[in-house]
N, C-alpha and C positions, 0 to 999 in steps of 0.2 A: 307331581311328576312320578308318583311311586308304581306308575303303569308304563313306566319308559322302558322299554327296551331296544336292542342295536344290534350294530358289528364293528367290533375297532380291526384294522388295518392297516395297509402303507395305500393302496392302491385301491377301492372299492367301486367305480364309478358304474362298471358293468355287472355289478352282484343283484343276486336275483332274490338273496334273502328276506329285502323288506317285501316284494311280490309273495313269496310263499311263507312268511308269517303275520303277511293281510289275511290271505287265506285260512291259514289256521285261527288266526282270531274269528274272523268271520263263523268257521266253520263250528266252532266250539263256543259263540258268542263269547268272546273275554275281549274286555275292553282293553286296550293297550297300544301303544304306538313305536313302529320299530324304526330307528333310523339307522345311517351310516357315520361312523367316527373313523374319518382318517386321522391316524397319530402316525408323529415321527419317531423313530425310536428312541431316542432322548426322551421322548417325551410319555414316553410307555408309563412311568410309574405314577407320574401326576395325572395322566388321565384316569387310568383306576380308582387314584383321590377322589377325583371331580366328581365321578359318576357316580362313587359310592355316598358323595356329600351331597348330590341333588336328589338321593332318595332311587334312582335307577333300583329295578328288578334283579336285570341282569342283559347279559351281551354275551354273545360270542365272538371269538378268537377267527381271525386267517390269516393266512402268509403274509410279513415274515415272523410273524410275535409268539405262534402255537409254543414254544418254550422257553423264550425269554421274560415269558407274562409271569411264568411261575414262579419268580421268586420276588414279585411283587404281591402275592395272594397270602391270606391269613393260612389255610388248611386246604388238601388236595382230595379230592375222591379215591376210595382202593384204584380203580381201574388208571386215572389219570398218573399217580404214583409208579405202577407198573409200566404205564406204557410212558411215561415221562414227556407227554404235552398234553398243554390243555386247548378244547376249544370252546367250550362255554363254560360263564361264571357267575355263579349265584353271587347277589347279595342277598343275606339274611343274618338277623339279630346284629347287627352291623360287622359282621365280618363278608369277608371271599372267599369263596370255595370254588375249586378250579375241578372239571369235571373233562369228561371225552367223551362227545356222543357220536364221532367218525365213526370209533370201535362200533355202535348199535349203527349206524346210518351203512356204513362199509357187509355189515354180515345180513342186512336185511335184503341189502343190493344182490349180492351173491344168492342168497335165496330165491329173490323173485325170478333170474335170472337162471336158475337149476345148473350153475356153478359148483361141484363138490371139488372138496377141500382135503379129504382123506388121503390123506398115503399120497400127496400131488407133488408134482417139482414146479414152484413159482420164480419166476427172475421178476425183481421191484427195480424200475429205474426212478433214481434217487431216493436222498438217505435224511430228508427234511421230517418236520414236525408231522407231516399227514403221513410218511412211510410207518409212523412208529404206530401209528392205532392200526393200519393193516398187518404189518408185523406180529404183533400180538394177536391180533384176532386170528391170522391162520395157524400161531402156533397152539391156542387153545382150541384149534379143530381137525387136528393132527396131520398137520404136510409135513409133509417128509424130509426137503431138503429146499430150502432159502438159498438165492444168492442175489447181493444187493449190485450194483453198478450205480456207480458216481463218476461225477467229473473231480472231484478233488479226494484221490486214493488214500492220502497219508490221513488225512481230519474224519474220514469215515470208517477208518479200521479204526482207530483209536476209539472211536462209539460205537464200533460194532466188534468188539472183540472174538466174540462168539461166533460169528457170520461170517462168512465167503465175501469176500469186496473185492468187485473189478474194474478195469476201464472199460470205457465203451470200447477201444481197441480189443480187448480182448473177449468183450461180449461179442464180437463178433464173431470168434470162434466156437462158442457154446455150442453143442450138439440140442437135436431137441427137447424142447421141455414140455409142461400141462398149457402155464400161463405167464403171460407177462401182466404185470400191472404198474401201470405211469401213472408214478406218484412227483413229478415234475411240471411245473407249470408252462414246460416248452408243447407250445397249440394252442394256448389259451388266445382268446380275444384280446388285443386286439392281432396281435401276432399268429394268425391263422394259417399261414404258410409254413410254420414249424413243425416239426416233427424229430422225437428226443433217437429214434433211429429208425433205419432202412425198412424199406418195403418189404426184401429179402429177410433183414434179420426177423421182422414179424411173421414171416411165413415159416420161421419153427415152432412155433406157439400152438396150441388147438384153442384155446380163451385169450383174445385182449382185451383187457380193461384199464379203461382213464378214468383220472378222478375227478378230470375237467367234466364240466355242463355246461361250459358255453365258449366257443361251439357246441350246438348236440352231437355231431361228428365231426371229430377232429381230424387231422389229414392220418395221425396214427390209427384213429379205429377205421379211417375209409381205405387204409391197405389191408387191415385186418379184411374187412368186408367183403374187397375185393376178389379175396383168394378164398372165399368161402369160409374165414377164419369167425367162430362166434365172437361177439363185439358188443362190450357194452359202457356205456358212458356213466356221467359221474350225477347226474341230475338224482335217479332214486335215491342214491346216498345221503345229496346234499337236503333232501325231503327228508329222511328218516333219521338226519341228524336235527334237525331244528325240530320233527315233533319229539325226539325226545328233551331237548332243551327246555320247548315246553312244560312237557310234564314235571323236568326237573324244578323252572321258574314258579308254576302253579299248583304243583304239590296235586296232579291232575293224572289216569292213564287214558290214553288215547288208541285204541283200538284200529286193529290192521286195514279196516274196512275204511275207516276215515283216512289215516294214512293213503289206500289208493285214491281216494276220491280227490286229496290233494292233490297226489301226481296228476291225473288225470287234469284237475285243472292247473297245475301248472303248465302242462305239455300244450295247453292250447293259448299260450303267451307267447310260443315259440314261433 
């Protein structure tokens, strides 16, 4: 079993992760087999057990566990520490190391996508485990001014002491900004008629971006779209987080060329 690797979750059924790292094994020949682990959250710390006692590589983290995992892990990566969740985790020499490869999957998306970051005004709707790797990744590429919106005011000030926290009533007043970026799972499959706000309020934005990929356009990036607003979805991300997972499980670098060539065949799954 020491070529097992996964995804632990609450909900996995429409994840595209074991599709695109078929692909990367294929593409890189490594032998290894990824499956899906739905865990309850009770059950979060003995599954870690388990997997670490069958000999597993390693797995990545999705909503809702991105930081309740962590204080079931032996040691955390610099980056994971900082941004305070994790989504993939080595086993090695029989310990857990809890890593983030969103923060690499999230700034390589922005790249391909000629998104700048410099001197920007961003609004993040929601204040979950994925907000916290985009957080930090724009503050280490110098934006200007963050403001987060959540549905629950009082539990997100208290974690975001440092930040701007509003309701979506009164994101609705915002004057314009650069970008919004939906770090919330409202649009996600199967729930595709969702949308985390108004058509209007998207039409202040000049960038939206979700971190969903599946849908490839959610009903929030088909108002951005609508209005001539640039729009980009969550799919390169959730690529350039698992090849770096990769690299991390196989001690391996995987170059940007290979990186597109997975996209590419990802997108024709779709």
């Amino acid at each position: 079993m020491s070529n097992l690797f996964g995804l632990i979750g609450e909900k996995l059924k429409h994840s595209f992760s074991p599709a695109i790292h078929s692909i990367i094994f294929n593409e890189l020949n490594i032998e290894g087999y990824y499956d899906l682990f739905e865990v309850k959250s009770q059950d979060l710390k003995m599954a870690i057990y388990g997997l670490k006692a069958i000999g597993a590589r390693g797995v990545n983290v999705t909503i809702p566990y991105k930081v309740n995992i962590m204080e079931y892990l032996d040691d955390l990566s610099h980056e994971a520490k900082k941004i305070g969740a994790v989504n993939t985790i080595c086993f090695k020499e029989n310990k857990t190391i809890g890593y983030n490869t969103d923060y690499f999957g999230f700034g390589i998306m922005l790249d391909k996508y000629d998104i700048d970051i410099k001197n920007k005004e961003a609004v993040i709707l929601g204040t979950g485990g994925a907000s916290k790797a985009v957080l930090q990744y724009l503050l280490d590429k110098g934006i200007r001014d963050i403001i987060f919106v959540s549905r629950n005011i009082r539990k997100s000030k208290e974690r975001l002491k440092n930040y701007k926290v509003i309701s979506y009533d009164d994101f609705k007043k915002i004057s314009d900004k650069d970008m919004i970026i939906n770090c919330t799972p409202s649009g996600m499959y199967p729930k595709v008629e969702n949308c985390p706000v108004s058509r209007d309020d998207i039409s202040k934005f000049q960038a939206a971006v979700d971190l969903i990929y599946n849908p490839v356009e959610t009903l929030f990036l088909k108002h951005a779209k609508d209005q001539g607003i640039k729009s980009v979805n969550g799919l390169y991300m959730l690529v350039g987080q698992a090849v770096k997972a990769q690299e991390l499980w196989n001690d391996i670098e995987i170059s940007s060329e290979v990186i597109e060539k997975i996209y590419e065949e990802i997108k024709k799954l779709r």
